[in-house]
N, C-alpha and C positions, 0 to 999 in steps of 0.2 A: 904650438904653431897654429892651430887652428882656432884657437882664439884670436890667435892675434890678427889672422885674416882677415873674421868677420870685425874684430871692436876698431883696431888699427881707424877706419874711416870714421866710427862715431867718436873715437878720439878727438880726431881733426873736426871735424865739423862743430864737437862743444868748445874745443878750446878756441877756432877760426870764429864760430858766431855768437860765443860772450864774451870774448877777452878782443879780438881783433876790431869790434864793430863801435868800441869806446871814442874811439881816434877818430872817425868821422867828421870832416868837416865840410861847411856847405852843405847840408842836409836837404833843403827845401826846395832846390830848385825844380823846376817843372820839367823844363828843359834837358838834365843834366841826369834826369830818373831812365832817362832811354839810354844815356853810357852808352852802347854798343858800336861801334862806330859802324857795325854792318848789317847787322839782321831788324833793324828795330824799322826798317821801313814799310810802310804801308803794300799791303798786296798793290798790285799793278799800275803803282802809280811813282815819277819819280820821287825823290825824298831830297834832302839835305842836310849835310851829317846835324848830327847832335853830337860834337865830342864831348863827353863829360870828362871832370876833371878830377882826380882822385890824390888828397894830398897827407892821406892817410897812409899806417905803415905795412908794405909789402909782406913780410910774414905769415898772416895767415893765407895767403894763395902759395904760397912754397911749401909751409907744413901740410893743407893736404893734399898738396899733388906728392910729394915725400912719400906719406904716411901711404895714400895706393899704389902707390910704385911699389912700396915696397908686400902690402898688401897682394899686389899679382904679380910678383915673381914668387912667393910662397904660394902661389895658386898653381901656375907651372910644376915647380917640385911635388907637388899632392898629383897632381893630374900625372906626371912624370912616375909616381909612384904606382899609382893605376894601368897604366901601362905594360906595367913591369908586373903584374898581377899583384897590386895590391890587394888590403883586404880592409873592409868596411870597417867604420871608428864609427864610436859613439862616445859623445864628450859632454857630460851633465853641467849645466854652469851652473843651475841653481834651482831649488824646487819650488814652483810657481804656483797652483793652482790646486787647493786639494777640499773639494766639498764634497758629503756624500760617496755618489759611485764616481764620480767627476775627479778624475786627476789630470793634470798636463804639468809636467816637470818642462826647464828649458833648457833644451838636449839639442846639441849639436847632430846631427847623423850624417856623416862623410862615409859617401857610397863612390861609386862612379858615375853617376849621374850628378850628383852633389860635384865631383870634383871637375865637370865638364861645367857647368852654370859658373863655376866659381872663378875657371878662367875667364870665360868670356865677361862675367861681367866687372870684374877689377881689373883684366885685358882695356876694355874697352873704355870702360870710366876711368882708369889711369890715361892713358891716350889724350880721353875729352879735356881732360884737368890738366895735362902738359899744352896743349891746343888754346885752350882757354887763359892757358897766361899771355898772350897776342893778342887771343882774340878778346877779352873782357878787362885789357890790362888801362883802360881810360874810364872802365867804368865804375862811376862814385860809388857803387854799393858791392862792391867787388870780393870782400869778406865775406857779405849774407851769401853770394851768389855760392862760392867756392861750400861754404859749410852747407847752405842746401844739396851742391853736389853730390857733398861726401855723403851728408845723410840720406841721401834717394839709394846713393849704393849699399849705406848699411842696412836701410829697412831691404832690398833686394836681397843680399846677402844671407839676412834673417830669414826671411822667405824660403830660400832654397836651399837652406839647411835642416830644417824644422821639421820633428822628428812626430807631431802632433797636429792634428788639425787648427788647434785654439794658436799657436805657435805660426802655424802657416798661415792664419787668416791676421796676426798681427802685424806681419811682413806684409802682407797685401794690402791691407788698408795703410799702411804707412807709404808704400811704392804710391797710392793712390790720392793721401795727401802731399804729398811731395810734388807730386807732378802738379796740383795745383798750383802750390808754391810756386813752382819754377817756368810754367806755361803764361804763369800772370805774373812773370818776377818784375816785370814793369808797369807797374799796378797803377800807374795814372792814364795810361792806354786803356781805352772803353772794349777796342777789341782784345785787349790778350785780358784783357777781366772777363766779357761773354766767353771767349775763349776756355780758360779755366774753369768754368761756372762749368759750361757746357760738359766737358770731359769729366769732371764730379760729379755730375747729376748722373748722367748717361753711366756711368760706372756704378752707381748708386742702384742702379737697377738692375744691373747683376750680381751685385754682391749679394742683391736680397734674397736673389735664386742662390746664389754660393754659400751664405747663411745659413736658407732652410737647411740645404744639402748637410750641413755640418750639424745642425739640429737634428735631421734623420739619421744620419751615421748615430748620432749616441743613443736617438731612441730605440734602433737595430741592436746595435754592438752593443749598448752600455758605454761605449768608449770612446774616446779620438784620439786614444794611440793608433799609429799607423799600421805598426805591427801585427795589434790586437784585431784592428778591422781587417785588416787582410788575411791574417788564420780563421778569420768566423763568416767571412764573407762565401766560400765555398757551401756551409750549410744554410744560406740565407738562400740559395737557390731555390726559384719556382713561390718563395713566398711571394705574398700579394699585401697591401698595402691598404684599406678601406679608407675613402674619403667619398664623402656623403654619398649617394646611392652606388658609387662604380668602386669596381674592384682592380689597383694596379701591381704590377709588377714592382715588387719592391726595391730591387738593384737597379732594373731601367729606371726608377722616377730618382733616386740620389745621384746616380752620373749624370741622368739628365739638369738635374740642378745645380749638383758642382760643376758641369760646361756651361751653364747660363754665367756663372762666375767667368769664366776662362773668355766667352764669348765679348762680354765687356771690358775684359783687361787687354784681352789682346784683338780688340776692334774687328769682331765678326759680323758679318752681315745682319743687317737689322738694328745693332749696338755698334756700327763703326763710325757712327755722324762726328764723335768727338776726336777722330783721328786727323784726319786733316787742319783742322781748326787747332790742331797743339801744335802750328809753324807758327804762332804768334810768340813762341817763346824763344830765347836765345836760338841762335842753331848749333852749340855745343850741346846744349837740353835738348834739340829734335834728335840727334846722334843717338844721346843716350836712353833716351826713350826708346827710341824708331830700334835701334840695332843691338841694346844690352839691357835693356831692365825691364821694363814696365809691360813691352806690348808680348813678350817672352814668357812672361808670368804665366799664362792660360796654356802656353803649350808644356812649360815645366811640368804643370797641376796633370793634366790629361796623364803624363808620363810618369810621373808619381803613384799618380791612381791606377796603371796599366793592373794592377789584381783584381779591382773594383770592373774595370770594361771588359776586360778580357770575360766577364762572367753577364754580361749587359748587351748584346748582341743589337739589339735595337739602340741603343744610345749609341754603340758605335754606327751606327748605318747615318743614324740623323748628323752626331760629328762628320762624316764623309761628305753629308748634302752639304753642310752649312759651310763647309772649307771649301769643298768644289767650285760653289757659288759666289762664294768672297771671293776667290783667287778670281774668275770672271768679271765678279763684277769688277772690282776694281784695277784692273786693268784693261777695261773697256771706257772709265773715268780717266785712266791717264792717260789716253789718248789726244786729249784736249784739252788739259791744264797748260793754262800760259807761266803759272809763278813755278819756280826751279823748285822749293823744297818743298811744293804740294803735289808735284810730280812724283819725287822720291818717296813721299810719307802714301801715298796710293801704289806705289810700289810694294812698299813694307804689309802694306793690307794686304795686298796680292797673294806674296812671299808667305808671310802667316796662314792666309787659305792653305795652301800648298803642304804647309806642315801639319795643319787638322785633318787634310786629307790621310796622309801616311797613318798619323794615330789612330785614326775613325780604322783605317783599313789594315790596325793591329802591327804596323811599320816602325813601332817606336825609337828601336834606333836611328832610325832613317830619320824620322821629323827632326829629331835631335841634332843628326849629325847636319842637318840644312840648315836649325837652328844658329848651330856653330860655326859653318863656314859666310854664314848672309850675315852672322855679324862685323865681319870683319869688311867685306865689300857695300854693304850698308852704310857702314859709319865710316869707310873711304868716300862713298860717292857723297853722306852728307856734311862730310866737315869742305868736302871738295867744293859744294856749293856752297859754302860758308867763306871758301878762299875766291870765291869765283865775288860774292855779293860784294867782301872784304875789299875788291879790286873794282867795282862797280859803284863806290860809293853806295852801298846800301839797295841799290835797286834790285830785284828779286823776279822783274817781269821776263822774259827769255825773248819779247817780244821786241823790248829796247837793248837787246845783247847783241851778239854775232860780232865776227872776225877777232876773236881775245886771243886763239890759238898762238897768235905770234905774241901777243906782250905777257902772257902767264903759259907758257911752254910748261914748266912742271906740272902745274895744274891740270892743265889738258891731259897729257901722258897719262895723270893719274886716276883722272876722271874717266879716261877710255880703257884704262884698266877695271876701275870698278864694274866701269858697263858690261866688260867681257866677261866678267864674271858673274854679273847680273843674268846676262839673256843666256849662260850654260856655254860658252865658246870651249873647244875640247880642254879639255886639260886646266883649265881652270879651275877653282874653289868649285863654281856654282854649277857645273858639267859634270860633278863627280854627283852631289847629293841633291838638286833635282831634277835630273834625269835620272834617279832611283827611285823617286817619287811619281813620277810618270809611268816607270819600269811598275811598281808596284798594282798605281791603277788597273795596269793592264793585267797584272796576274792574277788578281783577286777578280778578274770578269765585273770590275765597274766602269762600264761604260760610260755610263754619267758622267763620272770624277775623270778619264782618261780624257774623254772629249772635251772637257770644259778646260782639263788644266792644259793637253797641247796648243790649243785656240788664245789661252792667256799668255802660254811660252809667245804665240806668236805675237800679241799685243806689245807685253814686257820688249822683246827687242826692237818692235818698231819705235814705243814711246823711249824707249833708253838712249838710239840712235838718235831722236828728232831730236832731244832733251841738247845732246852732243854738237846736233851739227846748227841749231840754231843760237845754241853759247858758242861756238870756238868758230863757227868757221863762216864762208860769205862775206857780206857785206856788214860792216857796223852800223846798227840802228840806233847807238846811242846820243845821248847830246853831245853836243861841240867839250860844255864843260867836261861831263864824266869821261868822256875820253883822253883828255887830256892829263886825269889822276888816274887814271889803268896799271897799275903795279902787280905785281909779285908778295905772294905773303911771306911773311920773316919765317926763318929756320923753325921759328917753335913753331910755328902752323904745322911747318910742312914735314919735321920729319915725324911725328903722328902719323900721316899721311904716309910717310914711307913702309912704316911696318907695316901698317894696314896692307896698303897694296903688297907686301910679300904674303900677309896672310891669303889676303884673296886671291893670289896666283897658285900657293902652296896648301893650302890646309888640306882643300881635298885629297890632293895626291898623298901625302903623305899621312894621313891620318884614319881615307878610307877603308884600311883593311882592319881596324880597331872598331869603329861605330858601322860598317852594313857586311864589311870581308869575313874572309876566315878566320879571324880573331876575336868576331865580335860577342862573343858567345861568352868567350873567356875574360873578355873585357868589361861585359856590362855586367857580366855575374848576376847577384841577386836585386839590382839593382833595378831591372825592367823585368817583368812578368808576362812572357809569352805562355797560353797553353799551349797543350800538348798538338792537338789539330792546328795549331797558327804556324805556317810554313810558309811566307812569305818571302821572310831573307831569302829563301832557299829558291824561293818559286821565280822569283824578281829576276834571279840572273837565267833564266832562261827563257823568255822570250823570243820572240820572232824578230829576227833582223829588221826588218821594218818599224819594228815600236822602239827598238835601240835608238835608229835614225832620224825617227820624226821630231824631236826635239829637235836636231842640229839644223834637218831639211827648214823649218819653220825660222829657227832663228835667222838662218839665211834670207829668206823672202822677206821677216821683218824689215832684214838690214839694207836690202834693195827699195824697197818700198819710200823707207827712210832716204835714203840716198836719192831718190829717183823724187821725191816731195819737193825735200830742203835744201838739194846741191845745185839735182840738175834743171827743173824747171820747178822754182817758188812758187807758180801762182796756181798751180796746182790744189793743192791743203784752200783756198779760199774758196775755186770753183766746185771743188767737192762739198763745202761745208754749205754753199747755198744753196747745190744740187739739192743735197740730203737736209735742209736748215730743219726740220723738226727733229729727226737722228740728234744732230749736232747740236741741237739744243736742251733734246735730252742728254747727252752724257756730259755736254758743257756744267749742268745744273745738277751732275751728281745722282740721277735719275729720279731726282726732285723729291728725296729721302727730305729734305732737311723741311719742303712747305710742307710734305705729306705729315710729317710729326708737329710742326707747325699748326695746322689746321684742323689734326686730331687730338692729340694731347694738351700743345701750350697754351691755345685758345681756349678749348672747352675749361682749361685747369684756370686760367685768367677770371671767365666767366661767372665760372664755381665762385671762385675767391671775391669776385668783388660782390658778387649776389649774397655771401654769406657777410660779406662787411658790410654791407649798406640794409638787405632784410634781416638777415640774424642779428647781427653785432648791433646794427644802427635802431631798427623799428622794432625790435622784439626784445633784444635785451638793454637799452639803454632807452627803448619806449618803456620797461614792467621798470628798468629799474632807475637810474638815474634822472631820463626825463619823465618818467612816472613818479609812482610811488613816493620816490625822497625828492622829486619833484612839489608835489601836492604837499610833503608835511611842509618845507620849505614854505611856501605860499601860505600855508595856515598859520603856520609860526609868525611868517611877518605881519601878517594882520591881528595876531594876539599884541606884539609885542607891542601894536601899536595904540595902547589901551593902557600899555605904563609909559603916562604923561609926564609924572612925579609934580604935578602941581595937587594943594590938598585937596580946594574947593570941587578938581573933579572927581577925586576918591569919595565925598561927603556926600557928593548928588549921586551916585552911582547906591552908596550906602540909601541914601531917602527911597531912592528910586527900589533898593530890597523889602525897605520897611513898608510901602507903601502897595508892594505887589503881595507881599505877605500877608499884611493887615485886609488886604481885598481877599484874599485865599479864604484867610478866616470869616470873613462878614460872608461874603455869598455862598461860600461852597464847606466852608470850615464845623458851620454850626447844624449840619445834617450829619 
């Protein structure tokens, strides 16, 4: 069964992207490479569809939305078995890797943390891939797109089974080409090619820190078994690490580089520039990103390694800063985004803070369990905005939206469901596990992380609300035309959408006392590694009534705020923003992250490059060598060559002209 979980998807994805992609007809249109009929529109500007037309055969988009369906109900039954106090599998497919002291075999390892990933992410990529037959069902290239899908979830899959470092860093860089793939899957679009580009370099940059990190695990351990590193990690304690004159901590400087990994997969502050920029890709692909695979990676890793931090005291403190700070900043970003699914994906930033926070502060079933329920209300709110563009003809501005609530009624519902579960509304998904996360802050005496995350709670439900009332509700800012095609998306949109929204009404309740309750202990087993002094679960439920409340108090005032902008008086939001125009121009521009690296990196690295192509490449080595050196024999050679006339008379005077320099050699100088 557990094979078939994980191959089930690269099944479908080999036999969808070499056998289905034969049949293609019309290949070269410019036009008909956008297919989408919704998401392919320019940020903030209107569009006009592109329907592509697809006269290829239907089959590979049914085999693998099939093949994950079936894939995540076998993930349910494992996870269902977990519950029930299962007990940890390990399943070898095959031995991979054997040099020296260097082994990695590739071994399944089904835990309960292994069986929690496994739902969500064939949960969720089953959903996207039933959604996606609607929503991609016009477009020409509709095979590559589906087997890209599947294969983003099988390198995922791979990822968070993987019983070995070398194993888990194959899953990650595959999660990481995929998402290229599928960010530029309209690869005649200049911006979803920068786009893609962007999110591979940028991730390119942590992996290098995630690399080292997996290079010092084996020069430590000898190993990247995980097992192995984690029984030997206790006696690495207090070693130090020498690199040129300084002495480091050797377990601080490997957590610290496998979170440099985690910081670029899952869009931490400093490495989050490529997060927003991945809306250029379908919006069943921001889903799956945003809410089940990719950006999920870096908090799996941290929770994986809980042996490794638990013993790293200082790598959890800096985890704690850099989560705090992302959850702020980017919810101080989404205050002021006008396109719908860069609102969401500065969400998902946010949301991810929120969960480095809980790990840095030794929470790790918490992160998880936040992990698990914000995928479900995640990938409600973005397939919702995918039904929302779907009915907008492609437009994506919020600013040409308003009054839909009457012509996409379900949409709405659903969308205001996500939100509720988005800003923590009681009883919802996102009220159970982060407001445990806040609870948490407050126990552990980090002020820092409590402050910054209740201040993003309040951001998160004013931009969730604004996001709401300036789609559904008011006046219609859009054109004459798009108003007049404002539909309803078809059943396959929407009942995607329906599970969703049960999960994001329900998971919390029902699942809290398993990942943070009095079960959880029993539940995560050996799966997560608390020491002995980490008393958190325990601490978390007793706080002061007042840090229970400030979440909800905050969510409230967000929602008034929101209300009192967009309902009751609109002009509001503009006399603020020219009040504040330098504010509002900082967080419009992202807090001008993208010119600062811009002006630091891309330029100086421009500069370098063309300085080394025009002095190095050009005047130094093609001055010594081609236009030098085999320059010059060139030029001699042609002036030799030009000496064989082949007539005789000038070989014969050339000849008098030897004899006669000779016969002078001999007369005047010859005969001394």
């Amino acid at each position: 069964m557990y094979q078939a979980i994980v191959f089930l998807p690269l099944i479908g994805a080999l036999i969808a992207g070499l056998a289905g992609t034969k049949t293609f007809q019309n290949m070269g249109s410019d036009a008909d490479v956008y297919g989408d009929h919704a998401a392919h529109a320019q940020t903030g500007h209107a569009q006009h569809d592109h329907h592509g037309h697809y006269d290829g055969p239907a089959w590979p988009m049914y085999l693998t939305t099939a093949l994950l369906c079936i894939s995540a109900v076998l993930s349910w039954i494992v996870f269902y078995g977990f519950l029930n106090e299962g007990h940890d599998v390990k399943v070898e497919i095959l031995r991979w890797v054997n040099s020296g002291t260097l082994s990695a075999n590739w071994t399944l390892r089904i835990d309960a943390l292994t069986a929690v990933m496994l739902v969500v992410v064939n949960t969720i990529s089953a959903l996207v891939h039933v959604y996606s037959l609607g929503y991609m069902s016009h477009d020409e290239h509709q095979p590559r797109f589906f087997a890209f899908l599947s294969l983003f979830t099988f390198a995922m899959l791979m990822l968070v089974t993987s019983d070995n470092l070398l194993q888990l860093f194959f899953g990650w860089e595959g999660v990481g080409l995929m998402s290229y793939l599928l960010i530029g899957f309209w690869y005649t679009r200049e911006s979803a090619n920068a786009a893609a580009i962007k999110a591979f370099v940028v991730n390119r940059v942590g992996d290098f820190g995630f690399a080292l990190g997996i290079f010092g695990c084996f020069y430590m351990f000898q190993s990247i078994e995980l097992d192995t590193i984690f029984a030997a990690a206790p006696a690495a304690v207090g070693k130090t690490m020498h690199f040129l004159s300084w002495e480091f901590d050797a377990l601080t400087v490997l957590c610290l580089l496998l979170f440099m990994g985690a910081m670029g997969k899952s869009a931490q502050f400093l490495l989050h520039t490529w997060l927003p920029d991945a809306m250029e890709g379908p919006t069943p692909v921001s889903a799956l990103i945003h809410a089940a695979t990719m950006v999920t990676a870096g908090v799996f890793l941290v929770a994986r390694l809980s042996p490794l931090y638990e013993l790293a005291p200082h790598a959890k403190e800096f985890v704690v800063i850099i989560g705090a700070i992302t959850a702020f900043f980017a919810a101080t970003v989404g205050l002021v985004q006008n396109d719908i699914k860069r609102v969401i994906a500065y969400s998902t930033c946010s949301q991810l803070g929120y969960m480095f926070v809980a790990l840095g502060l030794g929470a790790y079933g918490v992160a998880i369990f936040h992990l698990f329920t914000h995928a479900f209300f995640k990938a409600l709110l973005f397939l919702g905005s995918g039904s929302v563009i779907h009915a907008m003809s492609g437009e994506q501005d919020m600013r040409k939206m308003g009054g839909l609530a009457p012509h996409i009624k379900k949409t709405w519902i659903l969308m205001v469901i996500g939100n509720l579960a988005l800003t923590g509304f009681p009883f919802t998904a996102g009220y159970y596990s982060k407001d445990a996360i806040i609870e948490s802050s407050f126990a552990s005496h980090s002020t820092f992380a409590f402050a910054l995350l209740v201040v993003a709670a309040l951001c998160t439900s004013f931009y969730s609300w604004r996001l709401a009332f300036m789609t559904f509700n008011g006046k219609s800012r859009a054109d004459i035309e798009v108003q007049s095609h404002i539909h309803e998306s078809p059943n396959v949109m929407l009942v995607p959408l329906y599970i969703l929204a049960a999960g994001a009404l329900l998971a919390g309740f029902i699942f809290a006392p398993y990942f943070i309750g009095h079960e959880e202990a029993l539940f995560w087993g050996s799966a997560i590694h608390r020491g002995p002094e980490n008393e958190i679960i325990h601490e978390m439920h007793n706080v002061p009534e007042w840090v229970v409340w400030s979440p909800f108090i905050v969510m409230v005032i967000g929602f008034l705020l929101a209300f009192l902008f967009y309902i009751r008086n609109t002009s509001l939001p503009k006399k603020l923003a020219q009040m504040n125009w330098p504010l509002y121009q900082f967080l419009l521009n992202k807090w001008y992250f993208d010119e600062a690296y811009d002006f630091l990196f891309v330029r100086p690295s421009m500069w370098l490059g063309h300085f080394l192509w025009k002095k190095g490449d050009g005047f130094v080595i093609d001055g010594m060598g081609p236009d030098g050196v085999s320059a010059r024999v060139v030029d001699v050679t042609r002036g030799v060559v030009r000496l064989q006339t082949g007539f005789v008379y000038h070989y014969a005077f050339a000849m008098l002209i030897g004899v006669a320099a000779l016969v002078s050699w001999f007369t005047f100088g010859g005969a001394h």
